[in-house]
C-alpha positions in Angstrom: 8.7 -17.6 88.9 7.8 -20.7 90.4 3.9 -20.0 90.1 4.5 -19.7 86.9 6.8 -23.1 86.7 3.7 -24.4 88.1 1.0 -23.2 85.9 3.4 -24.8 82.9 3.5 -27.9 84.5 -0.4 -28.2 85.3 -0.9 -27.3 81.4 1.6 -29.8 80.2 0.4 -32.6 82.3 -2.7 -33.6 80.5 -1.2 -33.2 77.1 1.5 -34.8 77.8 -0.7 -38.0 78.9 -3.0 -37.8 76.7 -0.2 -38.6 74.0 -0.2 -42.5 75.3 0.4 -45.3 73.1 -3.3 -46.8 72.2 -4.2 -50.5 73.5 -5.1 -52.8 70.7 -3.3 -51.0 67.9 -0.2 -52.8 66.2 1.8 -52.0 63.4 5.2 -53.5 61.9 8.1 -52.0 59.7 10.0 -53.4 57.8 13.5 -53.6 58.1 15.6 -50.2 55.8 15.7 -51.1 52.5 12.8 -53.7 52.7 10.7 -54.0 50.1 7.9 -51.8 49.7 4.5 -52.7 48.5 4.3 -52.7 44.8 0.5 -54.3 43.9 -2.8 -53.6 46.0 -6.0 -54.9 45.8 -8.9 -53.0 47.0 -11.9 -54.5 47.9 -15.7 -52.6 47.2 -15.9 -50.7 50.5 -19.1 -51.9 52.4 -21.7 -49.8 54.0 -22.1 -51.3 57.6 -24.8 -49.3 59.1 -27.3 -51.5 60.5 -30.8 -51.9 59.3 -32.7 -51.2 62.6 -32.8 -47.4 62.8 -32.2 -47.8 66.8 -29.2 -49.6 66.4 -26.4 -46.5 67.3 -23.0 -48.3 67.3 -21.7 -51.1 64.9 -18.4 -53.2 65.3 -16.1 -53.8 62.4 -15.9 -57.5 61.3 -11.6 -57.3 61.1 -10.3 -55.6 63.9 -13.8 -55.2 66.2 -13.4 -51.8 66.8 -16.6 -50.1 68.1 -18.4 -47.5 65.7 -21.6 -44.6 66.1 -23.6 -45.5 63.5 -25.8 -43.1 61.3 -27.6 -43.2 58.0 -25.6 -42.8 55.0 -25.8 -40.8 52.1 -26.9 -42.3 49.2 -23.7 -43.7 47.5 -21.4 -43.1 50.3 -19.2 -45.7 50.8 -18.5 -45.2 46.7 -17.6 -41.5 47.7 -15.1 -42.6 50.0 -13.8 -45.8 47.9 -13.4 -43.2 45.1 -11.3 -40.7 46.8 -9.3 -43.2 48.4 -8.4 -45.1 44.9 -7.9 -41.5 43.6 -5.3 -40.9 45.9 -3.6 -44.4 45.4 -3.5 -44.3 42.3 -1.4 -41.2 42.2 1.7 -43.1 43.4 2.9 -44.7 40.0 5.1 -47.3 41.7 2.0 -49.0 43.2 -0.2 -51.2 40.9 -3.8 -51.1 42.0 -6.1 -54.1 41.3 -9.6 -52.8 40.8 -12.4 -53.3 43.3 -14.6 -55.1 41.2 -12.0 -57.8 40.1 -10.7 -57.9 43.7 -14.5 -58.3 44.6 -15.4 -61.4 42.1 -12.1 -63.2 43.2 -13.0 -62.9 46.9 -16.1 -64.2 46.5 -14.8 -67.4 44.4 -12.9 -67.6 47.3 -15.0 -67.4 49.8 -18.0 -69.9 48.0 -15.1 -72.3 48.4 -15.4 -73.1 51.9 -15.9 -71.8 55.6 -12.6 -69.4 56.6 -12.2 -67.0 58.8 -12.0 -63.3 56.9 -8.5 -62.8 57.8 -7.5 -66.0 55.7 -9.9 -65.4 52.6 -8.4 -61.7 52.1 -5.2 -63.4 52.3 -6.1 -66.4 49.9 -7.9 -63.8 47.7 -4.5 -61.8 48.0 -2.7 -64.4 46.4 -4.7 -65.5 43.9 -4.5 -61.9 42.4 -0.8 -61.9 43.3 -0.8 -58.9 45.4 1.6 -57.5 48.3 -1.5 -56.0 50.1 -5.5 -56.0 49.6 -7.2 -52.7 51.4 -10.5 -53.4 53.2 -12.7 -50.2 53.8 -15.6 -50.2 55.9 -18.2 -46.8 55.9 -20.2 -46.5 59.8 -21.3 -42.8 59.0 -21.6 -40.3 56.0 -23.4 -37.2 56.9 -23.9 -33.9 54.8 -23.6 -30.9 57.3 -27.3 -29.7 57.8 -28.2 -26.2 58.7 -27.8 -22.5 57.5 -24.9 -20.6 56.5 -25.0 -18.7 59.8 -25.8 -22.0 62.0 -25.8 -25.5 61.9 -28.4 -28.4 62.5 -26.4 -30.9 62.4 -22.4 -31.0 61.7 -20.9 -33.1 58.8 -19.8 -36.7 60.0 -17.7 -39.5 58.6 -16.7 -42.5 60.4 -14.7 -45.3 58.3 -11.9 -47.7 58.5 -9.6 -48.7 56.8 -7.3 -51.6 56.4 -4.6 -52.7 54.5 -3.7 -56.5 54.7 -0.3 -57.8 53.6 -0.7 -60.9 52.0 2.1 -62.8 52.9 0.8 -63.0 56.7 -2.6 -61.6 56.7 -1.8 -58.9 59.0 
């Protein structure tokens, strides 16, 4: 009985820690009954694999998280934009402002001044009177390569997402 105990124990162990809270990451929630986001803005999502070939890893501009890198599939960050608006745009209650229109009011926004990103989604934000504008970035978009027996090469994806509430930019 108690080798047993022990075998339990030694399984448990590194599941158990590997279930750790994560440095860096931070949400909020809003008190019950708070108000729930009613308008979003997406921006384009941007293709941020690097132009030299030998560049492997890429950082994302908002929250600097560290990315492997590979060449994209023609197209694929609008794959991904397009699924994900898909999917938003299933929940009636949520108004969703359309990439393009979120795109040209960031940019007026941005030819404005110098600003951190964080304060031009925000500006852009409110200028299209939004709860929230969603940020995507694409690192990686790969087709599974190989037979139907084997593979070459597994499919990939490596994206982030980010949804900024306007009221405080995080």
């Amino acid at each position: 009985m108690f080798p047993l105990r022990l075998a339990i124990l030694f399984f448990l162990l590194p599941v158990i820690s590997g279930c750790q809270a994560m440095q860096g990451i931070s949400t909020s929630q809003l008190p019950a009954g708070g108000i729930v986001l009613s308008s979003i803005a997406v921006l384009p999502f941007q293709d941020l694999t690097p132009e030299d070939p030998a560049a492997r890893m890429v950082s994302c501009p908002l929250c600097g998280s560290i990315f492997q890198t590979d060449k994209l599939v023609p197209s694929a960050e609008k794959v991904i934009e397009d699924m994900v608006l898909t999917s938003l745009r299933e929940y009636k209650q949520i108004t969703v402002v359309d990439p393009n229109r979120t795109a040209e009011a960031r940019a007026r926004i941005a030819a404005s001044g110098p600003a951190a990103l964080p304060e031009i989604l925000q500006k852009t934000g409110k200028e299209l009177n939004v709860d929230a504008i969603l940020v995507g970035y694409v690192f990686r978009y790969r087709d599974r390569k190989g037979y139907s027996y084997s593979v070459e090469k597994p499919a990939s994806a490596a994206f982030d997402l980010h949804l900024v509430r306007v009221t405080d930019g995080v």
